[in-house]
N, C-alpha and C positions, 0 to 999 in steps of 0.2 A: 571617519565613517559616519558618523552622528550627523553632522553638518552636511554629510553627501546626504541622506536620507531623508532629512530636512528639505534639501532644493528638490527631492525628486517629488516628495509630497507634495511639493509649492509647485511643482510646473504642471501635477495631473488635474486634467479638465474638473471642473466646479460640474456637480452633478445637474444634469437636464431638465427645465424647467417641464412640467406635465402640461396636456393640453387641456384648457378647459372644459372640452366634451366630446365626444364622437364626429360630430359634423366640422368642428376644427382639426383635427387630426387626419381627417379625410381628403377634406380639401389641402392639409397641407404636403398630401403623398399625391395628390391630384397635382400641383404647382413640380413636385419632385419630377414631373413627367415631359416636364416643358411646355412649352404653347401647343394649345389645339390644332393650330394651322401648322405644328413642324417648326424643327430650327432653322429652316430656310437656309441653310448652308454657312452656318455663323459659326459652326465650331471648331473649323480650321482643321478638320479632319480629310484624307483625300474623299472620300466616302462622302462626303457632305452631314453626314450625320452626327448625332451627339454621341462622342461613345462612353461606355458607364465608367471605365477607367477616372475619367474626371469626375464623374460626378460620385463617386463611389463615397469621398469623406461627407459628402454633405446626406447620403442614404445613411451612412450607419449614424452619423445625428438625429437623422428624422426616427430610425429606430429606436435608439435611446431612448428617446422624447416618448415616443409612441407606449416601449414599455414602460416607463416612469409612470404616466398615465394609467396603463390599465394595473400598476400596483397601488397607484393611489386608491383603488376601487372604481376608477370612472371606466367603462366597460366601452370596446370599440369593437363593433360586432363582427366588422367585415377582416379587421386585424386574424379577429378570433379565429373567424371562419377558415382564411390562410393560413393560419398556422394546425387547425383543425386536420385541414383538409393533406396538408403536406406539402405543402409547395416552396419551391426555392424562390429566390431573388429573383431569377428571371421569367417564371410563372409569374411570380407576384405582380410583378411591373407590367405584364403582357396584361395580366385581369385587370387591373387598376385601370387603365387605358381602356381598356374596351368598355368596362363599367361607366368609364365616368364620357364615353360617347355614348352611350344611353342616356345619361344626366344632362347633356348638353344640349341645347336649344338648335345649333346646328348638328345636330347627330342624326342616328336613326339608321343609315344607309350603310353603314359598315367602315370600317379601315384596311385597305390594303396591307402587302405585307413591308410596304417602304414607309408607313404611318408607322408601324408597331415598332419597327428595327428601329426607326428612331425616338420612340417614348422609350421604350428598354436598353434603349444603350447597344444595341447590337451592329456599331459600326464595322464592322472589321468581316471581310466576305465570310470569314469561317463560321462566325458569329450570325450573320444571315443565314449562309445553309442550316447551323442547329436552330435555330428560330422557324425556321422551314420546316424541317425534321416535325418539330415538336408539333407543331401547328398539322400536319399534314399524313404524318405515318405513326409514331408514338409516342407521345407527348402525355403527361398525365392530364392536362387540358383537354386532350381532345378523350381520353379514357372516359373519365369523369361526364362529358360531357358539357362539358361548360364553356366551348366556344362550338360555333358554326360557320360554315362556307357555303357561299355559291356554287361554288367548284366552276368557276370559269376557265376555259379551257389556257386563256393567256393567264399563267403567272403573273404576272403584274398589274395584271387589272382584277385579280381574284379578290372576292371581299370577303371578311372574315367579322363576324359579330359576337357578343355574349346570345348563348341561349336566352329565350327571356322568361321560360322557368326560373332561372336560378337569380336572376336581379333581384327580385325581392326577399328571397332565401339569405343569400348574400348580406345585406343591407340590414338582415336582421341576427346575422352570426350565424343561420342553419349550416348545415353540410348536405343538405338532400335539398333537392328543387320541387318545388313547386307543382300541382298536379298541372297536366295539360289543360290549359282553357277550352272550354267546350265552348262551338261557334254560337253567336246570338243568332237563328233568324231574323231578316227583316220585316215582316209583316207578323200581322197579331196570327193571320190564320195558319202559317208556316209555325209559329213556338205551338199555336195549338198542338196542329199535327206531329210535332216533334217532343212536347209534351203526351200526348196518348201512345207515340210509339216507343216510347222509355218504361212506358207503367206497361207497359203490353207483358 
């Protein structure tokens, strides 16, 4: 019995190295998500998509990691915020994805819901429709407010973005967003008038 307990100790994983600091831990749930451009049909799914089934050992490592980190005291704000906020695994991955199309240099314009199904793993039709679900009738996502749509009328060409309240909220571990930005006028005489008529 001794010598069984022995190998079992010997075969459990060596505990998870912490990440050096927030902005690596970030990027390395951002990498968790696949190429920006989509798997392009590589994952031998009928679907064409990635689905989270495979990737699932390599997410609960990035978690490990992820927690090992914020008990070393290194603080990962947007972690924080997720778990703040309440969100499961498939929230998480949908926010991560839309966050980090904000961050990117070709971003800006949105992701469809055949972008998102594929960072989240939601190969499998059933797994689209609740990824629809979530996105479009009750979804904590959309309660909270923390994604937005077009609402174009074809499904498939619908875009779906992060509010951009909460990006900076986000980024810095809050749970509430950000106040509305009030518009700049463009000419000096336009913030006058729009200055005198705030103080009014």
């Amino acid at each position: 019995v001794e010598r069984e307990v022995e190998m079992t100790e010997t075969r459990k994983d060596p505990a998870p190295a912490p990440f050096r600091d927030a902005s690596e831990c970030l990027e390395a749930w951002f990498a968790a998500l696949g190429p920006v451009t989509g798997s392009s049909g590589l994952s031998g799914h009928p679907s064409l998509l990635s689905p989270i089934a495979a990737r699932l050992p390599g997410l609960r490592l990035l978690a490990r990691r992820t927690r090992a980190t914020m008990a070393a005291g290194v603080p990962v704000p947007v972690v924080a915020a997720c778990d703040a906020l309440g969100l499961d695994l498939l929230d998480r991955l949908v926010l991560l994805t839309l966050l980090r199309e904000t961050m990117d240099v070709r971003g800006g314009r949105g992701l469809n819901l055949a972008q998102l199904c594929d960072a989240a793993g939601a190969a499998d039709w059933a797994q689209q429709d609740a990824l629809r679900e979530r996105l479009e009738a009750d979804g904590l996502l959309r309660r909270l407010q923390l994604v937005q749509s077009d609402l174009d009328p074809v499904a498939n060409e619908r875009s779906y973005r992060l509010d951009p309240r909460w990006k900076e909220a986000l980024l810095a571990g809050r749970t509430t967003p950000d106040a509305e930005p009030l518009p700049v006028p463009a000419t000096a005489a336009a913030r006058l008038q729009t200055a005198l008529h705030r103080a009014a």
